[in-house]
N, C-alpha and C positions, 0 to 999 in steps of 0.2 A: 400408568403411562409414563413413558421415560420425559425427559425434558430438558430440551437446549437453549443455551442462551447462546446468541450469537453477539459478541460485545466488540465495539469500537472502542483502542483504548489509545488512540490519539496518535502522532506521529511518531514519539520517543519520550516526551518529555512527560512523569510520572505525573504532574501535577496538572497534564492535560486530561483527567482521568474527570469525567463528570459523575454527578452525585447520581446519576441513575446508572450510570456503569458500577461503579460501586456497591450501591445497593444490588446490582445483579452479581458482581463477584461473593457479596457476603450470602449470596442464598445459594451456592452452586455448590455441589459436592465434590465434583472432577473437571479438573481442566485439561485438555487436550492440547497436548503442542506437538505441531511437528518442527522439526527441528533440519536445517539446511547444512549439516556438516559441521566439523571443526573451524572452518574460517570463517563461518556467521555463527556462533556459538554468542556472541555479545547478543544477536539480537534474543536467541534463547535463556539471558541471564537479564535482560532487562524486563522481563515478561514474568520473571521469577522475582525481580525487585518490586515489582507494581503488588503482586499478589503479597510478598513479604511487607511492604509497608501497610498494607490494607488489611488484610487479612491475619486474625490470630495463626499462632503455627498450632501443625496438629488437626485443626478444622476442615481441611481437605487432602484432596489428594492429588497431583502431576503425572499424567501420563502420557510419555515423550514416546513419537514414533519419526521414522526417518520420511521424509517429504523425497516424494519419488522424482529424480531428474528428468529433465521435459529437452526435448531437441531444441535447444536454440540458434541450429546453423540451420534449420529450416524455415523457409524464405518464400517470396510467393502463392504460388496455389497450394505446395505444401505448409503453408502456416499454419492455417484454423484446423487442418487435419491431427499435426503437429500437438495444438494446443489440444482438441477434444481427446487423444489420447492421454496428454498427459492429467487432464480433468477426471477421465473415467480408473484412472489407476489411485488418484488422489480419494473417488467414492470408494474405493474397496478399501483401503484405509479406513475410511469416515466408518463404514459399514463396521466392522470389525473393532472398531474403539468403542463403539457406542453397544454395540451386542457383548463384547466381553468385558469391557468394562466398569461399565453404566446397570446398574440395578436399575428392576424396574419402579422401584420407588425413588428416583437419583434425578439428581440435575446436573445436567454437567455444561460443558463452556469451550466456547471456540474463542480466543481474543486473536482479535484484528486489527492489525495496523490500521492508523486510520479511522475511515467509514467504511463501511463495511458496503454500502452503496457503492462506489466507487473505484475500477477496475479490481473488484477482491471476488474471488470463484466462491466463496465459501459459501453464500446460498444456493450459487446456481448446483453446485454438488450438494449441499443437503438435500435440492429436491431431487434430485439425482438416484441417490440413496432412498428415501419415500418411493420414490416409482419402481423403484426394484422389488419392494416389497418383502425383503426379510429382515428388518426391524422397525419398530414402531417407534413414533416418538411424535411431539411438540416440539416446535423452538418458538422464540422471539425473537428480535431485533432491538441491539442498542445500537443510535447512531454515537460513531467518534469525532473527533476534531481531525480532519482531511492533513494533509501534507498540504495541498493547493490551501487551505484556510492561514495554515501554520505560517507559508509562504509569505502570502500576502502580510501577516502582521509582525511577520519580521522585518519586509520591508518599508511595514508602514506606508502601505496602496492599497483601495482597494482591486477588485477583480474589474469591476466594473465600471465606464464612466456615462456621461447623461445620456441616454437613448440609445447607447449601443449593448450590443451585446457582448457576450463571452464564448468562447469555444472551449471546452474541452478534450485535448486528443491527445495521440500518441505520439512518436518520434518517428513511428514507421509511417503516418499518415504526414506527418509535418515535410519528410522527406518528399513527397509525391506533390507536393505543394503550401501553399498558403493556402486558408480556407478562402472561400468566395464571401464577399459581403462580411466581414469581421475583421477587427482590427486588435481583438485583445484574445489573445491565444494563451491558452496555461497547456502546459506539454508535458507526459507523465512517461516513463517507459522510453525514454531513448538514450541507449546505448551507442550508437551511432555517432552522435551531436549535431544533430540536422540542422539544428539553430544555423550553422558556419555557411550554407547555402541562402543566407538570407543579410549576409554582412555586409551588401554593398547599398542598403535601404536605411531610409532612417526607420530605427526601429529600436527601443529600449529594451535591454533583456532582463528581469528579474530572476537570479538562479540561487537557489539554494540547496545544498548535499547535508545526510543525515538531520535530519529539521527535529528539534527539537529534544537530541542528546546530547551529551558533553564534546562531540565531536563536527558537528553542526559548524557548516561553512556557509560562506554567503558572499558573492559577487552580483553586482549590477553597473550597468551605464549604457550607452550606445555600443551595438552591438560588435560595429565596426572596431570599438578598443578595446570590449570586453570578454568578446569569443575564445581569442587567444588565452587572456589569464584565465579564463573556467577551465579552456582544455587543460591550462599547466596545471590548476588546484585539482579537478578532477584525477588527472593520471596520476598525479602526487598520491593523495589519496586513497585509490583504488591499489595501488603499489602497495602503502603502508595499511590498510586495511583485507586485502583482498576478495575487495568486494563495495559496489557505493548503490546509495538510494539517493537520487536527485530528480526536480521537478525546477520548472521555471515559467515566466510569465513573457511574454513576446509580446510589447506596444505599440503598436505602427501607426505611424503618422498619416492618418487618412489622405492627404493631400501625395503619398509615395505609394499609392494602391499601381 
């Protein structure tokens, strides 16, 4: 029986790598990367550093396939359609890495930004590929150290304060409003910067871009001073990288509901 790991291996920064992820990198035979082009190739070359500092060379094996582009100007009722396509093109990938090149005496490895609990498809497509039914296999689950975790201990808060809660959502959900009954919102996925619909409240933003690599940025304060500069560092950013991963934390002053 073939065998997957599915491994969280933090948000960027190698030494967020826990001793049970590692212990799962050192038993795996092949690692699986898909790879998002020449303009995120860093993120393909840090995924190569985590395995090169861990891992003797020689002991395994890399095998890079191209991550299939998904409609991102679809919007509305074409969203979820949008994304289940681009899920079901990602299992014929899964399918085909693990059938040709996975022995069935082999373990091989998915690493995952992050947790792998946490806006990442890759389970929901491995059971994807299982329901198909033309390859067999086990996986497990390692959890990682979140971006939203990373977040917070960079900026020394936590998520949480006494008796409230926390929401976790999207950029495209944050657009459509503030949530009802919550006042500490962490926000993943927005491209937009929906945050700037909310600058006229008291409300603290926590934002940080690339968390936890050598290029790892980080603004906060009230939102009403702060908006502006994340837009400037963001577009900076996204200009000189062609491409950003950012997440932030939105405080609101129960008393500005």
């Amino acid at each position: 029986m073939r065998r997957i790991h599915v491994i969280g291996i933090g948000a960027g920064d190698p030494e967020q790598l826990t001793l049970q992820a590692v212990r799962a990198l050192r038993s795996t035979d092949v690692f699986f990367v898909l790879g998002k082009g020449e303009v995120k190739s860093d993120l393909t070359r840090l995924r190569q550093d985590m395995l090169g500092a861990h891992l003797p060379e020689g002991t395994y094996r890399v095998v890079e396939a191209r991550d299939p582009e998904r409609d991102r100007s679809a919007g509305g009722a074409a969203y979820a359609p949008a994304v289940e396509d681009w899920r079901s093109a990602r299992a014929g990938i899964y399918e085909r890495l693990i059938a040709d090149e996975l022995g069935e005496d082999e373990t091989g490895a998915f690493l995952v930004w992050g947790d792998p609990a946490l806006y990442d498809s890759t389970l929901g497509i491995l059971e994807e590929v299982l329901d198909q039914g033309a390859v067999r296999f086990e996986y497990d689950v390692v959890p990682g150290i979140s971006s939203v975790s990373a977040l917070a201990a960079r900026h020394r808060t936590g998520l949480t304060r006494v008796a409230r809660p926390v929401q976790i959502t999207t950029g495209r959900r944050l657009a459509e409003g503030f949530p009802e009954g919550v006042d500490d919102v962490v926000v993943m996925l927005d491209a937009q910067l929906a945050f700037r619909r909310y600058a006229d409240q008291d409300i603290h933003i926590y934002w940080g871009a690339y968390l936890g690599t050598p290029d790892e940025i980080l603004a906060s304060g009230p939102i009403a001073e702060a908006a502006p500069r994340i837009e400037r560092l963001r577009a900076e950013a996204r200009e000189r990288k062609g491409w950003i991963m950012d997440t932030y934390l939105l405080r609101r002053n129960p008393k500005d509901r």
